[in-house]
C-alpha positions in Angstrom: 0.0 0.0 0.0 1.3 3.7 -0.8 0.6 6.4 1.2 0.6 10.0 -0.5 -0.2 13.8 0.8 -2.0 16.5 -1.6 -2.1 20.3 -1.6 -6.2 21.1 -0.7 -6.1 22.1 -4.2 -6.5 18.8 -6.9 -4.1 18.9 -9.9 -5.0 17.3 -13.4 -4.1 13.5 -13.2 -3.9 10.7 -15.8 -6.8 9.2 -17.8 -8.9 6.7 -14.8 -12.6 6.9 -13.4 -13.4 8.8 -10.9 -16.0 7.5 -8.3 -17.3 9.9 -5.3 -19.0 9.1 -2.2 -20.0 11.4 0.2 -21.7 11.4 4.0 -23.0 13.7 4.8 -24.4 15.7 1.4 -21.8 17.7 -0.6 -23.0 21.2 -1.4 -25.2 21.4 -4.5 -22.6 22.5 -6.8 -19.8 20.3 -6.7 -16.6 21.0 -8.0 -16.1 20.9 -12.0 -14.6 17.2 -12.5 -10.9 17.4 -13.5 -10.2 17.2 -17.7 -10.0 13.1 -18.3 -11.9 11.5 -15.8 -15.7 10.7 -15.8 -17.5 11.3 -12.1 -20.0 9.1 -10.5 -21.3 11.2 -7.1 -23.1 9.0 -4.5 -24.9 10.5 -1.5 -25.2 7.2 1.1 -24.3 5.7 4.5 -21.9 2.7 4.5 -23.8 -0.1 4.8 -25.0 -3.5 3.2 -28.3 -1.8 2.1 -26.9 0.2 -0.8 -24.7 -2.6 -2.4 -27.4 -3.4 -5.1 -26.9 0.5 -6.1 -22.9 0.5 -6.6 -23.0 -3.3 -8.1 -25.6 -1.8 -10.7 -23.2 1.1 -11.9 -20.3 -0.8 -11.4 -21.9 -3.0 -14.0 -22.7 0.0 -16.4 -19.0 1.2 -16.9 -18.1 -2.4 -17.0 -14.2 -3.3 -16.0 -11.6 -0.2 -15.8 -8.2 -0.4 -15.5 -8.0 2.1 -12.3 -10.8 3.1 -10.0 -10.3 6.1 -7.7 -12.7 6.2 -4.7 -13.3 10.2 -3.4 -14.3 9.3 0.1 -15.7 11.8 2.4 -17.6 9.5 6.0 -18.1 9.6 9.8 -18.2 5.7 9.3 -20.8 2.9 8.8 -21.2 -1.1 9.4 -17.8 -2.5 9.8 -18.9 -5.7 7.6 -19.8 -3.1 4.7 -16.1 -2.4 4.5 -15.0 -5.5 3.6 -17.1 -5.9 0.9 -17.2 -2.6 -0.9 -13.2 -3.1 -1.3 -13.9 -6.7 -3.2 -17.2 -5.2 -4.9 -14.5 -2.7 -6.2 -11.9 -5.0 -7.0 -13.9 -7.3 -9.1 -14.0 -4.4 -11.6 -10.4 -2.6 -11.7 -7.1 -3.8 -11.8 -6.0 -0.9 -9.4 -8.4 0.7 -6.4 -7.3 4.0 -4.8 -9.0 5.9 -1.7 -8.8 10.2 -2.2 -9.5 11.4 1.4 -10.2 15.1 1.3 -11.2 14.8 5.3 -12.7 12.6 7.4 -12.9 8.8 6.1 -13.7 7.2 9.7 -14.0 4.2 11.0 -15.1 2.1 8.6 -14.7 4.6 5.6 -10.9 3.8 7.1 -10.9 -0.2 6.8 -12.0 0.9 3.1 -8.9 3.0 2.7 -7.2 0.3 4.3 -7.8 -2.2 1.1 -6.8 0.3 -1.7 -3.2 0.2 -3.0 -3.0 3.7 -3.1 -4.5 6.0 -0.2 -3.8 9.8 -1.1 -4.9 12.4 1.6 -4.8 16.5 1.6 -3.0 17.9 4.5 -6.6 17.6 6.6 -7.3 14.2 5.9 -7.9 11.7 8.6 -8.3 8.3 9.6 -9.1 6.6 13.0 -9.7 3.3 14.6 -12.1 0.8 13.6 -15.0 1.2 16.1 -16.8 -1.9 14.7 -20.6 -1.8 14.8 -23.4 -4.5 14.5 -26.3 -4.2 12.2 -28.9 -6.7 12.8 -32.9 -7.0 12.1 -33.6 -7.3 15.5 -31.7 -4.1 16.4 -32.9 -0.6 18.3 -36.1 1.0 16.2 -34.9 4.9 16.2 -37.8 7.1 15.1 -37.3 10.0 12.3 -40.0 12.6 11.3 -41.3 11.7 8.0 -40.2 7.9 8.6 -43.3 5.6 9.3 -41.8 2.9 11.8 -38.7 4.3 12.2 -35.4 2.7 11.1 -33.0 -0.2 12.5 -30.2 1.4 14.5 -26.7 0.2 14.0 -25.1 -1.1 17.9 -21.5 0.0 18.3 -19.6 -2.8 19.8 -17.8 -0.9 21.6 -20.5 0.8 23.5 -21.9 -2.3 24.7 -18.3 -3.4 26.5 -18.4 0.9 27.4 -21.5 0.1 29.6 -20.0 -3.3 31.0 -16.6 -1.9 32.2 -18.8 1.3 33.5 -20.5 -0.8 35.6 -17.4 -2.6 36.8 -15.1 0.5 37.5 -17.0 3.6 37.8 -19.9 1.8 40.0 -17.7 -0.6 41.6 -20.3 -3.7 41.2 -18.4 -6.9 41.3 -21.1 -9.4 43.1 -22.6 -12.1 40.6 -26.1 -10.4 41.5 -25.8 -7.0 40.8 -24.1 -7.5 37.6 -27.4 -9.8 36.7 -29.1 -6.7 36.9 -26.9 -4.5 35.1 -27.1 -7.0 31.8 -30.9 -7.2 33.0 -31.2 -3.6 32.4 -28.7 -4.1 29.1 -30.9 -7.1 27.5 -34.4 -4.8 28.1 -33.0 -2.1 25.9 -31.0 -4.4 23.1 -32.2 -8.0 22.0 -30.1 -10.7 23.4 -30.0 -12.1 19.6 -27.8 -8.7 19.0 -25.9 -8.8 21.7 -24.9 -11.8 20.8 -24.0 -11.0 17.4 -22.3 -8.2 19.9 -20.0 -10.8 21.0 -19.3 -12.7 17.8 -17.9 -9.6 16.1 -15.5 -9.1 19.2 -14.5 -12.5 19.1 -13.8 -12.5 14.9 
């Protein structure tokens, strides 16, 4: 893998595709795409859900030589990762990750699989906080959403209110730390935490 740093300011490059994805929303008038490449802007969250989406342009432009990913993410499903690097792979012989900013998280275990990651002097990555997305998971309610949405649990946050309860609160007896994962199990199905626990242990 090959690490490189970029002015703010992006110079012409050779011939290749140039793919975007963006969380949240760019502004509505992105910036002119550079002489030689062709653009593809996609507004989404990382997660399994919008795979259909990227397989079926992936298809349309068919297999390219070199595909350059423009990521700009907080993060997503940790699983999603994974497989948007081989859902790129199967259609270029080369995959690079442009980080303008922030590429989080997951949008990191992306840049992670390129051969090339290229970042401007404010780009960043960070550590994988791995998250679980499951059927059975929280219900968070948006205006304008009818039954709300499936909520992603960060792995992390479920050892977070363990060890709280362990160091912070001092509980230690076998009973009282019943009814911490008492109070843990009422708020997240035991089904997801224990697909919690598989993730830790992979």
């Amino acid at each position: 893998m090959k690490l490189s740093f970029i002015n703010n300011n992006f110079e012409e490059t050779k011939e290749g595709l140039s793919w975007a994805v963006a969380t949240p929303a760019p502004s509505p008038s992105p910036t002119p795409t550079p002489p030689g490449f062709e653009a593809i802007f996609a507004i989404t969250s990382i997660s399994t859900d919008v795979f259909p989406m990227f397989h079926k342009h992936l298809t349309q432009i068919e297999k390219q030589k070199r595909i350059d990913l423009f990521l700009y993410s907080p993060g997503g499903i940790t699983i999603a990762g994974y497989a948007f690097v081989n859902l790129f792979r199967e259609f270029c012989g080369e995959f690079n990750v442009i980080i303008p900013f922030k590429a989080l998280s997951c949008a990191t275990l992306i840049a992670l699989g390129a051969n090339e990651i290229v970042m401007t002097k404010m780009g960043q990555l960070s550590p994988i906080d791995p998250s679980v997305e499951h059927p059975l998971g929280p219900i968070v309610q948006n205006p304008g959403q009818p039954g709300g949405k499936i909520a992603p649990v960060n792995v992390e946050d479920v050892n977070a209110f363990i060890d709280l309860a362990k160091k912070e609160a001092g509980l230690s007896e076998e009973d009282s730390m019943k009814k911490v994962f008492e109070i843990l199990a009422s708020k997240v199905n035991p089904l997801v935490l224990g697909a919690v626990q598989r993730s830790r242990e992979k």
